[in-house]
C-alpha positions, 0 to 999 in steps of 0.5 A: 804933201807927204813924202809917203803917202805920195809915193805909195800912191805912185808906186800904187799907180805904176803897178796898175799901168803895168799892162797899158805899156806892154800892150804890143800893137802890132805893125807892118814892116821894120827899122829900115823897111820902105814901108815902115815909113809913116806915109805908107808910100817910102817917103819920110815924114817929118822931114819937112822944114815946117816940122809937121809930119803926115796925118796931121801930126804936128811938132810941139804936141807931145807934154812933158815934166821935168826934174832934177834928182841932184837938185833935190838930193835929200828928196832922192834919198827918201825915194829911194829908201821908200821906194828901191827896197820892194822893186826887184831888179834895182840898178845896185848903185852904191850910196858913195857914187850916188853921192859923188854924182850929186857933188859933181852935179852941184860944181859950177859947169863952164860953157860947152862948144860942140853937141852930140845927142843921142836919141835912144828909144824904146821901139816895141809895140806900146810906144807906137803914138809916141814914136809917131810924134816924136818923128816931127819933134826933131827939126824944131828942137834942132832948129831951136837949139840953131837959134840959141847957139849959132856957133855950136855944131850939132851931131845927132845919133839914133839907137833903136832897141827892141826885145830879144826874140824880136825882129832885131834887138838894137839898130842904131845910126851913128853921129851925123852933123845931115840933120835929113840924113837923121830925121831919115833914121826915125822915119824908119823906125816902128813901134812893132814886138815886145809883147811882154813888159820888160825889154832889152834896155841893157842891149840899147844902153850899150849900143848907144855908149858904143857910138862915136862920142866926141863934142863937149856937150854930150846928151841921151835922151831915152825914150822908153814907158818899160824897165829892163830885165830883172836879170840884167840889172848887172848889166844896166848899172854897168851901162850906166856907170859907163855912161858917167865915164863917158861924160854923158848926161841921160835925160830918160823921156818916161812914156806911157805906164812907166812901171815903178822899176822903169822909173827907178831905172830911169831916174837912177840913170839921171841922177848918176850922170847929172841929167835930168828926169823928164816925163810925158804927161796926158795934156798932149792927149798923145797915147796911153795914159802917163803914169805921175812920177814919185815926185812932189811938184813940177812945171809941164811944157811941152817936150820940145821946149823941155828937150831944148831947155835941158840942151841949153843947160848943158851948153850954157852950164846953168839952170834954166827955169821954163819961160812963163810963156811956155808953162802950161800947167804946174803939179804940186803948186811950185811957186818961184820956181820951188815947193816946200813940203810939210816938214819945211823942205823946199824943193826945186821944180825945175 
């Protein structure tokens, strides 16, 4: 597989998609109204200890690939000098501090003994099966994690964006250790505005460096499927970079038809505060068709899994590969854990 041509392809495909994530699908009710509520009748849904929400929705749906652009660093240069030069509105992150992130990145990490993770999402009209979904994901991850590191405290914040114009722009939820108090949150956030493709990504990445951080562990998890204002590129690297002052590790959740800059955007975002990129797949079944990322090979689990994964990492300071148990297919052919390319590069897949 060629660098090139693959992202060619990928670059090709995102553009297509572009009109799949910004099909606003209009819905009643808002953040916080009663009747934005999943059930219809202001109950909350997902908020049962079985993880299973209304309609039949069930946690452990949704499928997800992960990958490490510090891992894979001379793989991330290439992208970016194929892919960055065409996409108008590119964070402006310098080589220097791409370069310092990935150094920083490649240190040995100690263990963490507290948690805060950020749920940022995307809460506009084409994201409307994937919220939905999502709202159920949260007690099992949560509980998972409970499992794993006993010991560890949990806060978990939620911050909402939408678009300017819209019904609201951001509404966020601080850091609360009441996971109900939380899954409350969700259940009342709709997939509802937007209506054009870009989206007040700057608006939602400076809210959420605005909630009360404090435990050693910090993590965001950005859900979104679409970029940003091209003229608020400023604004967005100036997020991100304030993200990495924080000492907060984004890991972007790619949804739908992410577009090339959305994942430029997303993966810059990763890669600069040492997170991780991971991306929705279509096994799930769950929503509109999921662009395939500019990269070479990758395991897809499902996005619990992966989420709980990535936690893990960031408490225990070292790399996880998925359990075989939880793989439910590979792209690209990885074996033991990594691919090697045409020119003899090998690759982590994980």
């Amino acid at each position: 597989m060629q660098r090139a041509s693959l992202l060619l392809a990928t670059l090709a495909l995102g553009a297509g998609l572009t009109g799949a994530a910004c099909s606003a699908d209009s819905e009643e009710g808002g953040y916080g109204d009663p009747s934005a509520y999943a059930d219809g009748d202001g109950s909350a849904a997902g908020t049962g200890s079985s993880g299973s929400g209304s309609g039949g929705i069930q946690a452990g749906t949704l499928t997800a690939g992960a990958w490490d652009d510090n891992r894979n660093y001379q793989w991330f240069v290439d992208y970016l000098a194929d892919a960055s030069t065409p996409v108008d509105g590119a964070p402006e992150l310098s080589d220097a501090e791409r370069l310092s992130a990935r150094e920083a990145a490649g240190q040995d990490q100690v263990g963490k003994a507290s948690l805060d993770v950020a749920l940022l999402i995307d809460a506009t009209g084409s994201m409307g099966d994937e919220i939905e979904y999502l709202k159920v994901e949260l007690q099992a991850i949560a509980d998972a994690v409970a499992a794993r590191f006993p010991e560890v405290p949990q806060r978990w914040a939620t911050v909402a964006y939408r678009d300017i114009g819209d019904t609201f722009v951001t509404r966020s939820n601080d850091f609360t250790t009441d996971l109900e108090a939380v899954q409350g949150d969700l259940a009342a956030i709709v997939a509802d505005g937007g209506g054009d493709m870009p989206e007040a990504v700057q608006a939602g990445l400076s809210e959420t460096l605005e909630l009360s951080w404090q435990s050693s562990a910090r993590l965001v998890f950005w859900i979104a499927d679409a970029p940003h204002h091209q003229q608020d590129a400023y604004s967005v690297t100036a997020s991100l970079r304030g993200a990495r002052d924080l000492g907060l590790r984004i890991f972007p959740v790619a949804s739908s038809g992410v577009d090339p800059l959305a994942e430029l955007t997303m993966r810059s975002a990763a890669q600069l505060t040492g997170g991780r990129y991971l991306f929705l797949t279509d096994d799930s079944g769950v929503g509109d068709t999921h662009a395939e990322p500019s990269i070479p090979c990758y395991f897809v689990t499902h996005l619990d899994k992966a989420m709980v994964r990535m936690v893990s990492i960031e408490l225990t300071g070292e790399y996880q590969q998925p359990e075989a148990a939880d793989i439910l297919r590979t792209g690209g052919d990885p074996e033991s854990g990594s691919c090697s390319l045409d020119d003899g590069q090998a690759l982590f897949a994980y």
